[in-house]
C-alpha positions as CSV (number, residue, x, y, z in Angstrom):
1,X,17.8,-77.8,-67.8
2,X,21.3,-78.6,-66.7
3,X,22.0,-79.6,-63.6
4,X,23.5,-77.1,-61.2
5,X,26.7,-77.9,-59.1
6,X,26.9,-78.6,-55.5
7,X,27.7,-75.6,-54.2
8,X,25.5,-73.3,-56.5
9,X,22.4,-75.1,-55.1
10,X,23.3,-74.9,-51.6
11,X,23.5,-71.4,-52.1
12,X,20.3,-70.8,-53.5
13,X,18.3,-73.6,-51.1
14,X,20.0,-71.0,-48.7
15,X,18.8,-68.3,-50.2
16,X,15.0,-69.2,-50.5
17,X,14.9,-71.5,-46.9
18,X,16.0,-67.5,-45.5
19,X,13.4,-66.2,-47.6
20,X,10.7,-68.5,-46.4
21,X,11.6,-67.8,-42.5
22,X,10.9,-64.1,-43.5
23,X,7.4,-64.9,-45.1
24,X,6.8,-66.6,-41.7
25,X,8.0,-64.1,-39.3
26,X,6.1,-61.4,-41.5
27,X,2.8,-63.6,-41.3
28,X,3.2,-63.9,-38.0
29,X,3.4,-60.7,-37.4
30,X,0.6,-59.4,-39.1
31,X,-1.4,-62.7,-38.0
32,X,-0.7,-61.1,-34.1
33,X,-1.7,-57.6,-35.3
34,X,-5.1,-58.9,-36.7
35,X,-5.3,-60.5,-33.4
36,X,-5.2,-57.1,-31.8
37,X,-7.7,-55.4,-34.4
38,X,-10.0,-58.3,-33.6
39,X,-9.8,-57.7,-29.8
40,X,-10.6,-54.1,-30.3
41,X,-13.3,-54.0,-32.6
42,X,-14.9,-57.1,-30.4
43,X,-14.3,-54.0,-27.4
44,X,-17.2,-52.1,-29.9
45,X,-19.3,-54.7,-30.8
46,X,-23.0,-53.7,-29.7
47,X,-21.7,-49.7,-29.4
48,X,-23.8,-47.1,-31.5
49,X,-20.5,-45.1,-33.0
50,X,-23.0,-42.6,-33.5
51,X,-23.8,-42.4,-29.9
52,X,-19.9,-42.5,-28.9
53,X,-19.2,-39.4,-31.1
54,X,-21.8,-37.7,-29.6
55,X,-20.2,-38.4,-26.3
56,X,-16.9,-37.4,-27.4
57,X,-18.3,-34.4,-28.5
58,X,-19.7,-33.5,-25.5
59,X,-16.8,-34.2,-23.4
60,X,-14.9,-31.9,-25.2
61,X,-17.3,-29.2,-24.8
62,X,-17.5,-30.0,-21.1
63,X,-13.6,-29.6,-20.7
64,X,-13.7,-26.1,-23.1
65,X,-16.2,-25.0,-20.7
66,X,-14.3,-25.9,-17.9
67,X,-11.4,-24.1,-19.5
68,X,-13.4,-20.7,-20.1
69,X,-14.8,-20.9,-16.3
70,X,-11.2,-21.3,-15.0
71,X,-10.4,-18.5,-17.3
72,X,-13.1,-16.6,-16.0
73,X,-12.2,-16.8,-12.4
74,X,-8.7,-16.3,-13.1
75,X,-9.8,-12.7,-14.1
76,X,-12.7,-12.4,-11.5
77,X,-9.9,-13.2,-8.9
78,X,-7.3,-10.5,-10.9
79,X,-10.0,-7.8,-10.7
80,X,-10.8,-8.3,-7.1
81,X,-7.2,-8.2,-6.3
82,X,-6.7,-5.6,-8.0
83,X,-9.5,-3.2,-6.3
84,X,-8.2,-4.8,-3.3
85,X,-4.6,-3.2,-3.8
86,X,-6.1,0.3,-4.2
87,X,-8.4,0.4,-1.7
88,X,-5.5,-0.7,0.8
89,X,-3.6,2.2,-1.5
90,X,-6.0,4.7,-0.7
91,X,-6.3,3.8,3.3
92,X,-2.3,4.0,3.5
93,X,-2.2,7.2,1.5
94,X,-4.6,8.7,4.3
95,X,-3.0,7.3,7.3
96,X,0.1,8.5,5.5
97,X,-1.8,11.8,5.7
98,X,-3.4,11.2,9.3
99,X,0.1,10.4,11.0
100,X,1.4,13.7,9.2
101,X,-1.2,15.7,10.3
102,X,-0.8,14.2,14.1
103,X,2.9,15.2,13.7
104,X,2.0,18.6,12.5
105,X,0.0,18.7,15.5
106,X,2.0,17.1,18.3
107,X,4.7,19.3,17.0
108,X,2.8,22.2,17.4
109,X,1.7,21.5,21.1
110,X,4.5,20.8,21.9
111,X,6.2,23.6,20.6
112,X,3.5,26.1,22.4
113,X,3.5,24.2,25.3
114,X,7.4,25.5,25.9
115,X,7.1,28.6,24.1
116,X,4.5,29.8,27.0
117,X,6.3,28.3,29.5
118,X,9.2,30.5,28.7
119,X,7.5,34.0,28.2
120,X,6.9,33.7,25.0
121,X,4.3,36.8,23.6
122,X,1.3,35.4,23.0
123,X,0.5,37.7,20.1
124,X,3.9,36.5,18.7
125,X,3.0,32.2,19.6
126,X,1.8,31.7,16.9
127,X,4.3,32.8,14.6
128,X,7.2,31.5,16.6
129,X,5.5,27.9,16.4
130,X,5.6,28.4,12.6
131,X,8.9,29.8,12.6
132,X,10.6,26.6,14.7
133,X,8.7,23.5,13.6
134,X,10.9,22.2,11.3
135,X,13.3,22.4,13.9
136,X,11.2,20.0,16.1
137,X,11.8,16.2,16.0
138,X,11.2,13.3,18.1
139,X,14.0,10.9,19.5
140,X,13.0,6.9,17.7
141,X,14.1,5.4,20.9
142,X,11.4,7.1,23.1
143,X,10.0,9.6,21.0
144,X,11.6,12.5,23.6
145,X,10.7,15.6,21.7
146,X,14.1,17.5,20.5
147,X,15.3,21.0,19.2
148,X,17.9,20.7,17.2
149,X,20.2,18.3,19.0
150,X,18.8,19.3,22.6
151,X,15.6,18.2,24.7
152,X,13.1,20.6,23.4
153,X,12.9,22.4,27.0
154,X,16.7,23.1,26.3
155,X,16.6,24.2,22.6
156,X,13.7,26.3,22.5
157,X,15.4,28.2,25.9
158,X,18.6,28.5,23.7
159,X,16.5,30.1,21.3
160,X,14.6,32.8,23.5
161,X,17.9,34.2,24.6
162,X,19.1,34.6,21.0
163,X,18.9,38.0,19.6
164,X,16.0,36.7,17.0
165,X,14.0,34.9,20.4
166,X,14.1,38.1,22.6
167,X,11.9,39.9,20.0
168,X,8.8,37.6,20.9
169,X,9.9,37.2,24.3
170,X,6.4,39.5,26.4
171,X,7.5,42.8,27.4
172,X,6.3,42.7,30.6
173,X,7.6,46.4,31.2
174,X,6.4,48.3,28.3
175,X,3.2,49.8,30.6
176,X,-0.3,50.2,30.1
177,X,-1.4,46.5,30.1
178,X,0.9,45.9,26.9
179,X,0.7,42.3,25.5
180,X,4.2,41.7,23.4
181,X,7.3,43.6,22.2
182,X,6.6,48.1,21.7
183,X,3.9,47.0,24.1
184,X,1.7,45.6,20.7
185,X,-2.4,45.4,21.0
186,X,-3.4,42.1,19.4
187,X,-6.3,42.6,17.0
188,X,-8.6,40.2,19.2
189,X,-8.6,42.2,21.9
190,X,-11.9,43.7,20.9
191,X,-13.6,40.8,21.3
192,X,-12.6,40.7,24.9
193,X,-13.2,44.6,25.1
194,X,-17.3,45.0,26.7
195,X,-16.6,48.5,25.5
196,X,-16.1,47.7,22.1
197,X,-19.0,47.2,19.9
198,X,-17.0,43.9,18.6
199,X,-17.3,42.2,21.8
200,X,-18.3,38.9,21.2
201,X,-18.3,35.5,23.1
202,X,-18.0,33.2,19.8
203,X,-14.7,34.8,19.0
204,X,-13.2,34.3,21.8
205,X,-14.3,30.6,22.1
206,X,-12.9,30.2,18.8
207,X,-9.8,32.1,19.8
208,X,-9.5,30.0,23.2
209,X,-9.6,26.4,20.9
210,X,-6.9,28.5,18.6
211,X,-4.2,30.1,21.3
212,X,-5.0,29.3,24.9
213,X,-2.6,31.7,26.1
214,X,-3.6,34.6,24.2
215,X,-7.3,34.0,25.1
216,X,-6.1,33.8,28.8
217,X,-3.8,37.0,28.8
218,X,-6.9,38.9,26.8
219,X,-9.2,37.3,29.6
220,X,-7.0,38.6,33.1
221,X,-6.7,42.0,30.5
222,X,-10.6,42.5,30.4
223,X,-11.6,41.2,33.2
């Protein structure tokens, strides 16, 4: 074999010395990972793996039950929420309808309240209190009740001297015990009549709870 320069054989003793380190680190390397493999199976030494899948298993099926219970209250907790919100729908929708009905109401007494207080035909009350409610409303600072834009004494007075008011205004001239305007009869009177083979104590009870002032007039009439 000849005989290799100098220079050539530095190169390759170069070559194979770098080689050799890498053999060593590799080694080395894969000495310190059997290390580790050693140190974990030594960690299972004595262990059924049997037994340890088995508990695996189990503790998966504890946490997918865990899941579906959480799931399940989730929707236990929806639906109960949810019949919540319409039973608190349904008891707003009928104090919605109780505070209109109390307005329909106070409106009302209030309205006949005046309306009597300023002459107004008892035979023709109850129609006027239709006729004017929606002009009723109630000031939001003290709830004073208002016609139009006047206290309701002052409004409703307005109206009884208007042309349209003077025709339920009583008529206490037209003669003959007349109740209202062309000295009108209401049809209740026979109850009040002890002449009258209507007379009858129930109706007027019910006609007293109904129109106060009517029932009284009828009452002082029959007397």
């Amino acid at each position: 074999m000849p005989k290799l320069d100098a220079e050539t054989q530095k190169l390759i003793d170069a070559a194979v010395a770098e080689a050799v380190k890498g053999l060593k680190e590799k080694n080395t390397e894969l000495l310190g990972k059997l290390s580790d493999a050693n140190k974990i199976v030594k960690k299972f030494e004595g262990i059924d793996l049997t037994e340890l899948q088995k508990a695996a298993d189990k503790l998966k099926k504890i946490e997918a039950d865990k899941d579906k219970q959480s799931g399940d209250y989730k929707a236990l907790l929806e639906k109960a929420t949810a019949k919540h919100k319409a039973e608190l729908d349904a008891v707003n929708a009928q104090l919605a309808t109780t505070q209109a009905e109390l307005a329909k109401t106070t409106k009302r007494y209030d309205l006949t309240k005046e309306l009597v207080t300023l002459n107004v035909d008892p035979v023709m009350l109850d129609s006027a209190v239709l006729i004017l409610s929606d002009g009723v409303s109630y000031d939001e600072t003290d709830k004073t009740a208002m016609f139009g834009d006047k206290p309701i004494a002052d409004g409703l007075k307005d109206w009884v001297e208007s042309d349209l008011g003077q025709r339920f205004v009583s008529n206490e001239n037209s003669g003959g015990g007349a109740f209202g305007p062309g000295g009108k009869i209401p049809p209740e009177s026979v109850f009040y009549d002890k002449k009258s083979d209507k007379y009858n104590r129930t109706e007027q009870a019910k006609l007293a709870n109904k129109n106060p002032a009517l029932h009284q007039k009828l009452v002082e009439q029959f007397s």
